[in-house]
C-alpha positions in Angstrom: -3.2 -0.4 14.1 -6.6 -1.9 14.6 -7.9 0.8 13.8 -6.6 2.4 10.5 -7.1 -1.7 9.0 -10.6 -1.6 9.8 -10.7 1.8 8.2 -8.6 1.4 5.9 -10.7 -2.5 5.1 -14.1 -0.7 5.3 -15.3 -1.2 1.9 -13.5 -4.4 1.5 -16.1 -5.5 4.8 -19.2 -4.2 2.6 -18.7 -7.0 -0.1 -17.2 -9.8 2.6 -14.2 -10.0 0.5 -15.8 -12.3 -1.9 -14.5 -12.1 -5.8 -15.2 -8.4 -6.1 -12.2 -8.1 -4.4 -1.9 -5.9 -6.1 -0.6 -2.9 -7.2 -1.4 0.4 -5.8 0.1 2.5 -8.6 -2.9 4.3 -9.5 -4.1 5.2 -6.2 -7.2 7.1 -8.2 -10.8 4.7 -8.7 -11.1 6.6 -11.5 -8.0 5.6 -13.7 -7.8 1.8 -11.5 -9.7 0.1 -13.8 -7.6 0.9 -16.7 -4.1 0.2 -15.5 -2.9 3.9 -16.2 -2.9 6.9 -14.8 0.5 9.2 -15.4 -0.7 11.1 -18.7 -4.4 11.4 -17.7 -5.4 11.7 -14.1 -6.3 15.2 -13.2 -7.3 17.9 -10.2 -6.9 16.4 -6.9 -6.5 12.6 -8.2 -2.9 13.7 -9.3 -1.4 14.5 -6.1 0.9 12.4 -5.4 0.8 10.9 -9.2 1.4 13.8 -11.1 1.2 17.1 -10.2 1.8 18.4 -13.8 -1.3 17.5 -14.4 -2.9 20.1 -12.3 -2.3 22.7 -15.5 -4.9 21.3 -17.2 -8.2 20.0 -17.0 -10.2 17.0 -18.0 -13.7 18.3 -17.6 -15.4 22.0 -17.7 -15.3 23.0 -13.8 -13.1 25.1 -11.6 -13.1 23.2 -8.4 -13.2 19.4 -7.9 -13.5 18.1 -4.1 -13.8 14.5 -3.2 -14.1 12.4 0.4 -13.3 9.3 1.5 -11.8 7.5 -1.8 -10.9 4.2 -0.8 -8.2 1.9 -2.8 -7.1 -1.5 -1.2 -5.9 -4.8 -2.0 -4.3 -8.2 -1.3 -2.2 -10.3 -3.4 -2.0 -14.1 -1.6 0.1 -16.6 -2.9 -0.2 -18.6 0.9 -4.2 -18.6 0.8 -6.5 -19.2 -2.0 -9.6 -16.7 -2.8 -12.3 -18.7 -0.5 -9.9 -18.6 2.6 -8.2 -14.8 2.4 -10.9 -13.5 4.4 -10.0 -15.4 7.4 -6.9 -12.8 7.3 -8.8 -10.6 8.9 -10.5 -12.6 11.1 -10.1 -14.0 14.8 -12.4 -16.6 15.2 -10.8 -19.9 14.6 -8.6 -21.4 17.2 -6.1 -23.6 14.7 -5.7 -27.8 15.6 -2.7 -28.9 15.6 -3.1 -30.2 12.1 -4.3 -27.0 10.8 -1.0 -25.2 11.9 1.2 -27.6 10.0 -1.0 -26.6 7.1 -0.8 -22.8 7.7 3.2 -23.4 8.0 3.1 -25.6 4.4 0.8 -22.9 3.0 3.3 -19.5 4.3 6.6 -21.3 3.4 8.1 -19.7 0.4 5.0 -17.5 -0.6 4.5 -14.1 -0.6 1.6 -11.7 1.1 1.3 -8.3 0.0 -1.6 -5.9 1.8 -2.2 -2.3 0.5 -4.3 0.5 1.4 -4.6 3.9 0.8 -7.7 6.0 2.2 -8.0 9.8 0.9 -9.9 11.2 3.4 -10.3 14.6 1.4 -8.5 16.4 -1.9 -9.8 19.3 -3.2 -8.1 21.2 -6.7 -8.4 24.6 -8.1 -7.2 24.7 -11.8 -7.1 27.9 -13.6 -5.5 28.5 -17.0 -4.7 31.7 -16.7 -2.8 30.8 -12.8 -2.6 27.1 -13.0 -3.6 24.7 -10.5 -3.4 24.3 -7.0 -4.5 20.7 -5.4 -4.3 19.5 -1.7 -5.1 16.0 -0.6 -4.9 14.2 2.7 -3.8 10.4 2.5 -3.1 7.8 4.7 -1.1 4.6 3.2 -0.3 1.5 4.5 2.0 -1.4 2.9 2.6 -4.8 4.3 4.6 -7.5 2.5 5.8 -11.0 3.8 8.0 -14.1 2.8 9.0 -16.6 4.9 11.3 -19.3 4.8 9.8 -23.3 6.3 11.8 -22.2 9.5 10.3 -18.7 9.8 6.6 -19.8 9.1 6.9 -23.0 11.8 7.8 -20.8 14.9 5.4 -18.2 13.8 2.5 -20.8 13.7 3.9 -23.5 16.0 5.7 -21.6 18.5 7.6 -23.5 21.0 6.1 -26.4 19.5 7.9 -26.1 16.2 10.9 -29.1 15.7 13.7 -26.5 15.9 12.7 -26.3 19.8 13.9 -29.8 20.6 12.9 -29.1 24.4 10.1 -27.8 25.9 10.1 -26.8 29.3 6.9 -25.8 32.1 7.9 -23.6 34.8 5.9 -23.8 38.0 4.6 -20.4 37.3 2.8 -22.2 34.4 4.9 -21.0 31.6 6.0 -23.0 28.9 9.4 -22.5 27.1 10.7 -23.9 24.0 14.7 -24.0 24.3 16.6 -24.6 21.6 19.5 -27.2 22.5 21.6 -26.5 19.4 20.8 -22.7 18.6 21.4 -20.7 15.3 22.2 -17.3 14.6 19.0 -16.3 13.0 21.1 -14.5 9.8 21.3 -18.6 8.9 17.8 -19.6 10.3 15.6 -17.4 8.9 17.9 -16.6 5.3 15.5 -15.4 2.5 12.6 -14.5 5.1 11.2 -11.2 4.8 8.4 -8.9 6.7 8.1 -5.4 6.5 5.4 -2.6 6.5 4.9 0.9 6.5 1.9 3.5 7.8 2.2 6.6 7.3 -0.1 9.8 6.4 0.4 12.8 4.2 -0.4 15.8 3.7 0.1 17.4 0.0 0.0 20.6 -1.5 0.9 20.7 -5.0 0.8 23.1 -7.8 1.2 22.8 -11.8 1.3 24.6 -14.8 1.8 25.3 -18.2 5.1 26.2 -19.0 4.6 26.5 -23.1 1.8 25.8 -25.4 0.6 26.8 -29.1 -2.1 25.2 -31.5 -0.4 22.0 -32.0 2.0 21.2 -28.7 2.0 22.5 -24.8 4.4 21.2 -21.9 3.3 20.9 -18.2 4.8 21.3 -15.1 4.2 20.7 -11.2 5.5 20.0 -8.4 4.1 18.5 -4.5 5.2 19.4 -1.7 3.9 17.1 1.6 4.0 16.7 5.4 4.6 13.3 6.7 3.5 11.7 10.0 4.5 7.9 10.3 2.6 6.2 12.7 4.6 2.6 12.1 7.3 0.8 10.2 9.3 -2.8 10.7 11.6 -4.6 8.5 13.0 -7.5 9.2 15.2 -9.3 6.2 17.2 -12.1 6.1 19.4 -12.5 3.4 23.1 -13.7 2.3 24.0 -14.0 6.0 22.9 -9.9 6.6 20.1 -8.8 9.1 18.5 -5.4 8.0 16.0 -4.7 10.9 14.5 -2.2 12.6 11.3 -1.2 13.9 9.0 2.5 15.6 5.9 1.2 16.2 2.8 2.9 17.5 2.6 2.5 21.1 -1.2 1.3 21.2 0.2 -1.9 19.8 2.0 -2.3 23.3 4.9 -4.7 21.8 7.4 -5.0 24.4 11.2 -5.6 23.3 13.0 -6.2 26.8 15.3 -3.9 26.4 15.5 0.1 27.2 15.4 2.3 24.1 16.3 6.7 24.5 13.4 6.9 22.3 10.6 4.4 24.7 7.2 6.2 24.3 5.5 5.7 28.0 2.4 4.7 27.3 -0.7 3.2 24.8 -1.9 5.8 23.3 -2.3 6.0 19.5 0.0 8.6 18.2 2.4 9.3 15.9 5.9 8.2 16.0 7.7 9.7 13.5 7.7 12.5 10.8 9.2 13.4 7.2 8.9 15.4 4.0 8.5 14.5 0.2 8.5 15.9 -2.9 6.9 15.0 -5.9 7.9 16.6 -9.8 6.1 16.1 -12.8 6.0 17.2 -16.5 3.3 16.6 -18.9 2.7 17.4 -22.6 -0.2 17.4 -24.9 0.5 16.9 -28.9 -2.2 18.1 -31.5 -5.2 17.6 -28.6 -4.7 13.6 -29.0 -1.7 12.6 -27.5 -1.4 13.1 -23.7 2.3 12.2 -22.3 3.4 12.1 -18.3 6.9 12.1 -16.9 6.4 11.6 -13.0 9.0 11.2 -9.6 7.1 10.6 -6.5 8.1 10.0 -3.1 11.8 11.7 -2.8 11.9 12.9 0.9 12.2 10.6 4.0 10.9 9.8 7.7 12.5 10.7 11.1 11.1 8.2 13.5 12.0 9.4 16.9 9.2 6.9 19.1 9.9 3.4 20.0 12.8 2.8 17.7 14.7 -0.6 17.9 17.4 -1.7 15.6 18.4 -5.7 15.2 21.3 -7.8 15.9 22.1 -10.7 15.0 21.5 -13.3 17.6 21.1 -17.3 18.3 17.9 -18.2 18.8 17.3 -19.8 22.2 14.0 -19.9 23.1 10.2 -19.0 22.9 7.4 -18.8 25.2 5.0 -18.5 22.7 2.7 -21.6 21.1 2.7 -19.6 18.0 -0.5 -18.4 16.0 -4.0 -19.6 16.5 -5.2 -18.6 12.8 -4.5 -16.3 9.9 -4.9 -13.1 11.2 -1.2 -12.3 10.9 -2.6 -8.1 9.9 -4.0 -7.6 13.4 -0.8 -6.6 15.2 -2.2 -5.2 18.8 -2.7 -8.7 19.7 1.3 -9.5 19.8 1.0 -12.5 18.5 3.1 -12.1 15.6 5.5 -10.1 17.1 5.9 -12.5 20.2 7.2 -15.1 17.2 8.6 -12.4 15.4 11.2 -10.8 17.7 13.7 -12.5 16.4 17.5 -12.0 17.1 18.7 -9.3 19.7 17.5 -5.9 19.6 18.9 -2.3 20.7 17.2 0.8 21.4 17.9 4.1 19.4 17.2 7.6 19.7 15.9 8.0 15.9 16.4 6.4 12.6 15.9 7.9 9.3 14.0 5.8 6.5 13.5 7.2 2.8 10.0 6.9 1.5 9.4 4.3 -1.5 10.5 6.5 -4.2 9.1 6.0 -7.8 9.5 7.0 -11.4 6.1 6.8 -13.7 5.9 7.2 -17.4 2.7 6.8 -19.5 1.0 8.1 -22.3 -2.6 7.8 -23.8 -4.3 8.6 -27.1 -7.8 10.4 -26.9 -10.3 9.6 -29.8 -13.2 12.0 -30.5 -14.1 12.8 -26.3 -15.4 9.1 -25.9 -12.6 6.6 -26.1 -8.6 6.8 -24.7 -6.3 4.2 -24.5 -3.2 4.4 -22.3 -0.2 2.6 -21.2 2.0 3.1 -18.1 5.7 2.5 -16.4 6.1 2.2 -13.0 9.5 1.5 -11.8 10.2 1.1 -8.2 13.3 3.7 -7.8 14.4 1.9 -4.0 13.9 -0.6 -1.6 12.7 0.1 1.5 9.5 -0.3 3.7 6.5 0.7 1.4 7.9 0.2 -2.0 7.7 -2.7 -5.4 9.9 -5.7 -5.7 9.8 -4.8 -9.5 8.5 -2.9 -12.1 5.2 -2.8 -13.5 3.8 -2.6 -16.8 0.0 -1.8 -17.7 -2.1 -0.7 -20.9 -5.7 -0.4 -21.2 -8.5 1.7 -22.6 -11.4 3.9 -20.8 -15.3 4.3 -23.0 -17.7 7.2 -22.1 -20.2 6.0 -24.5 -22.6 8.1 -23.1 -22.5 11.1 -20.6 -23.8 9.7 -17.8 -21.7 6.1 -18.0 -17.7 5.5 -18.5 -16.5 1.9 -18.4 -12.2 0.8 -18.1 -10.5 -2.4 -18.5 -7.1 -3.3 -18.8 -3.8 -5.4 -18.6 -1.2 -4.3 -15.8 1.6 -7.4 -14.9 4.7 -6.7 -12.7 5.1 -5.8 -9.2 6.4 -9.6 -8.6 2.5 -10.4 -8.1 1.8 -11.5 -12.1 -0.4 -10.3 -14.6 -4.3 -9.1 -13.9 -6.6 -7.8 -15.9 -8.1 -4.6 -13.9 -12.3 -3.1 -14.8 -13.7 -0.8 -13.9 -17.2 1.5 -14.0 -18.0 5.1 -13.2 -21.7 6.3 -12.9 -22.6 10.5 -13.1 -25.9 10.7 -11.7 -25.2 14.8 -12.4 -23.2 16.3 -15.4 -23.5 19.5 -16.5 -21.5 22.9 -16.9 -21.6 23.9 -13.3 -22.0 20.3 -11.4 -20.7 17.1 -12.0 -21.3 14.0 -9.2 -19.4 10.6 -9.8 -19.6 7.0 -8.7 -17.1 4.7 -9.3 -15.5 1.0 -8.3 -12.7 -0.5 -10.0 -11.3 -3.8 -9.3 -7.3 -5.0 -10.2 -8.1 -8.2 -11.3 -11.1 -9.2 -12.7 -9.8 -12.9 -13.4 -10.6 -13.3 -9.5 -13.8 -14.3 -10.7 -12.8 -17.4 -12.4 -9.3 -18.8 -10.2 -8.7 -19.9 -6.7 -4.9 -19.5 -6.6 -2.8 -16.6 -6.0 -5.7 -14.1 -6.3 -5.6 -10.2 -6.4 -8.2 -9.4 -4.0 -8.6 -5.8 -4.7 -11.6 -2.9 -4.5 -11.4 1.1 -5.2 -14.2 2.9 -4.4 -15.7 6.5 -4.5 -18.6 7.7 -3.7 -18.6 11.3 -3.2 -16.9 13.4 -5.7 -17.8 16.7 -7.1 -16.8 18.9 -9.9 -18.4 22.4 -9.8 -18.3 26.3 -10.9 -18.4 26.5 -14.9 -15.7 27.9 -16.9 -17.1 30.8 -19.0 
C-alpha cells in the first residue's frame, strides 16, 4: 500500500501539496480542466470513459500513445488547505491536546482520496476499421466519516472516555476495558470507511455504425482484466454492519482469527480478480454538436486472499493508544487498523464485490476548430467500495487560440464534495501532420487558491503523450 500511494502521490510530492493541488470523473488531464469529458475525449483517453469514441478522431494522426498520466486528489472537510499535507506525513508525535483536536476536527466530516495512474494507453483509429485502444490503469478510492465515538478511539485509543478503565499488565501492555460495553452497530452508527485498489487492464474497440453529411452514430465497447490488490468497508448505519475486508498481505494486519483464504506471508501481491465491461454510443450532428451516452464499470471482483467478513460485536477493549498524527492513508503501519478492527470478525474463502458502476451523459458544441463548450452527467449507478455518494454535474469550455496553446476552465458541483471550479492548460511543443507532443496539468478546483476550508486538493498531469503517422 505504501507503495502504490507514493506512486500514485508522485506528482502531488513535486508541488508539496500547496494550492496547486474531488471527483475523478474525467480521469483524462486533458478534458479535467473543463469538467467534461463523455462527448469529446478521444483515442486512448476514452477507455474506460467512452469507448464510442474510439470511431472517430479529434486530431489528424493514426496512433496516439501516452505514459505515466497521473490524476489525483483530496477533498477534506477534517483539515483545512495548510494542514492536508500532514496526511501523508509521519513526523509529528500528537500531545495529548492535539489528539482531542484531531478527534473535534474527524467527527462528522468526510475524507475522500483519489488516484488513478495510467501507466500506458496506446489507440489505433481508422475510419475505414474503427478504433482499437488499450490502456493499463491503476485506481485507488478511499472515503471516511466518522461518528465523535469512532474518531476518539481512533485517535485516543485506550485513552478515549468510552474506556472507563485502563489496565497495565506486567508484560507492559496497556489495555483499555470497557466496563459497560456496546455493540458497535449502536457505537459507531453513521461511521463509515471504505477503500478500493485495484488495476485494469482494457481493451476496447469503437465504431461507426451510421453516418451521412449531416448526422453519424458511434459505438464501442471495453472489455478489461481486473486484479484487486485491496478493499475494506466498514459501515454503520440504522443498527446494520456491512463489513468486510482482502487486504494485501504486505500490510501485515492481523485479525485473530483463522480465515480458508489466509495468504502466508508479506509479500505484495494481488488478492483478488474480476472483469468489466464498458458500452458507449456517440453521435455527431452537422460537425458541431458532439453527444456521448456512456456505462462504465459493469463487472465485479472475486477476492479469494485474506478475506474477513464482520459481526457485530460489543466492544470490550483496546490495546492501542490510538494515532500519533494524521497519516490515517499509510496503512502498513497498522495503526488504523489496530483502532479500526472493530466488532468480531470471520474468515471466508471468497467474497464477490461489484465494481462502482456508472452512467455518463454529456454533450459539447464545437465553434470554428478553436472554441467547445461542454456539459456532463455523472450518476453513480451503486454503492459499493470505489464509487460517488451522489451525482455530479459539470459544464465548461476548452480555447485553442493558437496551435501550440489550449486553455479549459469550468464548473463541476456534486459528488457530496460541493461545487469547484476546475482549469486547466495544455502546451504542444510539436504539432504537425505526422507528430503531435502534449503537456498538460489541470487542477479541480481552482478556488483552492483563495479558501482554507474544505478544499479540493487536486493535480492531473501528463507529460508524455504522442500523436503520430498522418492520415493521407
Amino acid at each position: 500500500m505504501k507503495k502504490i500511494i507514493l506512486l500514485l502521490l508522485l506528482a502531488v510530492n513535486l508541488f508539496h501539496l500547496k494550492p496547486v493541488l474531488p471527483q475523478n470523473q474525467s480521469g483524462s488531464f486533458t478534458v479535467t480542466g473543463a469538467g467534461y469529458s463523455t462527448a469529446v475525449v478521444n483515442d486512448y483517453q476514452c477507455v474506460g470513459l467512452n469507448p464510442a469514441n474510439l470511431g472517430w478522431k479529434a486530431g489528424k494522426h493514426l496512433m496516439n500513445v501516452g505514459f505515466g498520466e497521473e490524476n489525483i486528489s483530496i477533498y477534506s472537510e477534517p483539515l483545512k488547505r495548510t494542514l492536508v499535507n500532514e496526511l501523508f506525513s509521519s513526523s509529528v508525535n500528537f500531545t495529548a491536546e492535539e489528539k482531542e483536536i484531531a478527534v473535534q476536527n474527524f467527527t462528522g466530516t468526510k475524507l475522500q482520496f483519489e488516484g488513478e495512474v495510467m501507466g500506458i494507453g496506446v489507440s489505433y483509429q481508422d475510419e475505414r476499421i474503427g478504433g482499437f485502444g488499450f490502456a493499463i490503469k491503476e485506481r485507488l478510492m478511499w472515503d471516511s466519516y466518522f461518528n465523535k465515538y469512532s474518531a476518539d478511539i481512533l485517535f485516543n485509543g485506550y485513552n478515549s472516555d468510552y474506556f472507563e478503565l485502563v489496565v497495565d499488565s506486567v508484560t507492559g501492555d496497556t489495555t483499555g476495558v470497557a466496563i459497560d460495553p456496546q455493540l458497535v452497530t449502536d457505537l459507531f452508527e453513521d461511521s463509515r470507511l471504505e477503500m478500493s485498489w485495484f488495476r485494469e487492464y482494457n481493451l476496447s474497440y469503437g465504431r461507426k455504425i451510421y453516418g451521412n453529411e449531416k448526422f453519424s452514430i458511434f459505438g464501442g465497447i471495453g472489455i478489461k482484466y481486473i486484479k484487486g490488490y485491496s478493499v475494506f468497508n466498514y459501515a454503520y448505519k440504522d443498527g446494520v454492519i456491512n463489513a468486510f475486508s482482502a487486504l494485501n498481505p504486505m500490510l501485515s494486519v492481523d485479525y485473530d482469527t483463522y480465515s480458508p483464504s489466509e495468504i502466508e506471508n508479506n509479500d505484495y501481491q494481488s488478492v483478488g480478480s474480476g472483469w468489466g465491461l464498458d458500452f458507449g454510443l456517440s453521435a455527431l450532428l452537422l460537425d458541431k454538436i458532439r453527444i456521448g451516452l456512456a456505462l462504465n464499470d459493469f463487472g465485479q471482483i472475486k477476492w479469494n486472499g485474506n478475506v474477513y467478513e464482520g459481526e457485530d460485536a460489543t466492544l470490550n477493549n483496546i490495546e492501542s493508544s490510538g494515532m500519533d498524527n494524521y497519516n490515517i492513508f499509510l496503512l502498513d503501519d497498522n495503526v488504523a487498523f489496530d483502532n479500526l478492527k472493530w466488532g468480531g470478525w470471520e474468515g471466508l474463502e471468497s467474497k464477490t464485490t461489484k465494481l462502482p458502476m456508472n452512467i455518463r451523459f454529456g454533450g459539447a458544441y464545437l465553434l470554428k476548430n478553436k472554441y467547445e463548450f461542454g456539459t456532463e452527467l455523472y450518476i453513480p449507478a451503486n454503492d459499493v467500495p470505489g464509487s460517488y455518494d451522489k451525482l455530479i454535474f459539470g459544464i465548461g469550455t476548452r480555447i485553442t487560440p493558437v496551435k501550440w496553446f489550449r486553455g479549459s476552465i469550468g464548473v463541476v458541483t456534486g459528488g457530496a464534495t460541493g461545487t469547484n471550479i476546475p482549469m486547466g492548460i495544455s502546451f504542444f511543443p510539436f504539432n504537425n501532420s505526422s507528430f503531435k507532443w502534449e503537456i498538460g496539468l489541470s487542477v479541480r478546483d481552482i478556488t483552492t487558491y483563495f479558501s482554507q476550508n474544505k478544499p479540493t486538493v487536486s493535480l492531473a498531469i501528463g507529460l508524455l503523450r504522442f500523436s503520430f503517422g498522418a492520415v493521407e
